[in-house]
C-alpha positions as semicolon CSV with decimal commas, in nm:
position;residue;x (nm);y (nm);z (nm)
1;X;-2,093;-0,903;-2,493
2;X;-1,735;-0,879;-2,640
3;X;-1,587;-1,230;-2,562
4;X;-1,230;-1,291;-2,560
5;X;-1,065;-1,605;-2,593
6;X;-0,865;-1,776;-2,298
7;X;-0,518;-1,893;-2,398
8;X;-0,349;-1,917;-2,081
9;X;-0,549;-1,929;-1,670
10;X;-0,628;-1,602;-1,602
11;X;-0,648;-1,493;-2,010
12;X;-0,939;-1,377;-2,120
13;X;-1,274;-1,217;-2,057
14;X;-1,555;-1,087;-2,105
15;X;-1,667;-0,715;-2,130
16;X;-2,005;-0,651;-2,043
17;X;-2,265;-0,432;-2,201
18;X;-1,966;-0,240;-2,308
19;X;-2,153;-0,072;-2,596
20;X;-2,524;0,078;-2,464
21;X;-2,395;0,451;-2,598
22;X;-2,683;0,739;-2,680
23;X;-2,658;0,965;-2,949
24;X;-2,486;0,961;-3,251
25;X;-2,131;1,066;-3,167
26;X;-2,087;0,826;-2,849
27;X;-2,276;0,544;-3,098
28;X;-1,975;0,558;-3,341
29;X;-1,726;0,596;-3,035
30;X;-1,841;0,268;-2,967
31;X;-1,819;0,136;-3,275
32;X;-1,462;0,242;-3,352
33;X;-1,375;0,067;-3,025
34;X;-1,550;-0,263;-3,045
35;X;-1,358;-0,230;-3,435
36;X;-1,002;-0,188;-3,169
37;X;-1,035;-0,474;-2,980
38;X;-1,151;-0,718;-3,275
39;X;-0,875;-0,644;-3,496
40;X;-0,660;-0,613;-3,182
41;X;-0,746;-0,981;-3,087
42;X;-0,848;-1,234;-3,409
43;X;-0,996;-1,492;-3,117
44;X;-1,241;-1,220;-3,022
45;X;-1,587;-1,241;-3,085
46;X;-1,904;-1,061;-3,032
47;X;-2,184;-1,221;-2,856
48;X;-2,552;-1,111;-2,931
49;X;-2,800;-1,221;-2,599
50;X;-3,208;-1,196;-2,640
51;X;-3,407;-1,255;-2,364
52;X;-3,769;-1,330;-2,321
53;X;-4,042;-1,403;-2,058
54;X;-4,285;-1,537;-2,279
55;X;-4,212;-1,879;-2,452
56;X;-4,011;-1,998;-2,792
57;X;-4,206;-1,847;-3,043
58;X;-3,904;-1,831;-3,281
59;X;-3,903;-1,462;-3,256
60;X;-3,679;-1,181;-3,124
61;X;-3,586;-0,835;-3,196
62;X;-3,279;-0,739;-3,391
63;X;-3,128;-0,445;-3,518
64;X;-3,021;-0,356;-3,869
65;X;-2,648;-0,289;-3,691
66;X;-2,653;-0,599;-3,557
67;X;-2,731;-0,768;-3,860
68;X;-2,463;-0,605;-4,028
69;X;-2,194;-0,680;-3,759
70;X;-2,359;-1,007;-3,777
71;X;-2,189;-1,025;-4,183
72;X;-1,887;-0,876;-4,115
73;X;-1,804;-1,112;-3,839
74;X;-1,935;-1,435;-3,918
75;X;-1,820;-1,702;-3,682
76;X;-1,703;-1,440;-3,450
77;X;-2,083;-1,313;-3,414
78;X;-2,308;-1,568;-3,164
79;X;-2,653;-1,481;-3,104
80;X;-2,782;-1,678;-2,821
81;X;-3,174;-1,672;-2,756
82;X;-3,329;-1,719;-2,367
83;X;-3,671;-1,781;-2,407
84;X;-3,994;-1,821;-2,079
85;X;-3,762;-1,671;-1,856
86;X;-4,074;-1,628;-1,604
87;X;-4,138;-1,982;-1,671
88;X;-4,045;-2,318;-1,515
89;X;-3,783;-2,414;-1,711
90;X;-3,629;-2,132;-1,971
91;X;-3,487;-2,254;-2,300
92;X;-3,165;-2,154;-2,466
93;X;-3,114;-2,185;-2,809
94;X;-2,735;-2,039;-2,935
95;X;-2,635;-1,943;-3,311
96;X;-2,257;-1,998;-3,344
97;X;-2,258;-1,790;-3,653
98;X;-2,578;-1,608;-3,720
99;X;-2,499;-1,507;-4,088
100;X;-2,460;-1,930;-4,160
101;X;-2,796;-1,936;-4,038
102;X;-2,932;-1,699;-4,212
103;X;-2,813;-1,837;-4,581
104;X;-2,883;-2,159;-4,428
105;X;-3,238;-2,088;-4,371
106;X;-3,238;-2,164;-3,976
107;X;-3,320;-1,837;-3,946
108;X;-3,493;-1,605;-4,094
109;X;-3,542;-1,148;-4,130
110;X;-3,888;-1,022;-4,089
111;X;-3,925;-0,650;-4,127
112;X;-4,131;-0,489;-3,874
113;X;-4,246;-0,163;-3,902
């Protein structure tokens, strides 16, 4: 999600799954637009949602490019976790600025191959 700050009613919004492009050429389509409406708007921010049946393990999937956009942005990247989704009661855990968290230690990379 590409979040974008409210400063006045009816300001703001929120575009959805803007960004699910195949192949190489629409990938960096998308990229130079998500780039466009950042610098366009300094309030904007980019927010990262993992979902899960299964319950808080402390682990989710997440890419390399995300990661990345996760260091340029810093406070304007949120990664927000939904965990046992086919549960009772799911639990949602939010990272206001992933990259923090990751020199923080709250979170840590685990390669997967």
């Amino acid at each position: 999600l590409v979040v974008k700050k409210a400063r006045a009613p009816g300001d703001g919004g929120i575009l959805s799954n803007l960004f699910k492009a195949v192949g190489a050429e629409a990938m960096e389509r998308d990229r130079h637009r998500l780039q466009q409406i950042l610098d366009a708007d300094p309030d904007s921010m980019v927010v990262e949602v993992k979902t899960n049946f299964a319950q808080d393990q402390g682990l989710f999937d997440i890419s390399a490019a995300q990661v990345e956009l996760a260091k340029r942005l810093g406070p304007r990247f949120w990664l927000v976790k939904v965990q046992n989704l086919g549960g009772a009661a799911a639990s949602v855990t939010m990272l206001r600025d992933l990259q923090a968290a990751l020199k923080e230690g709250l979170v840590r990379l685990v390669l997967v191959a």
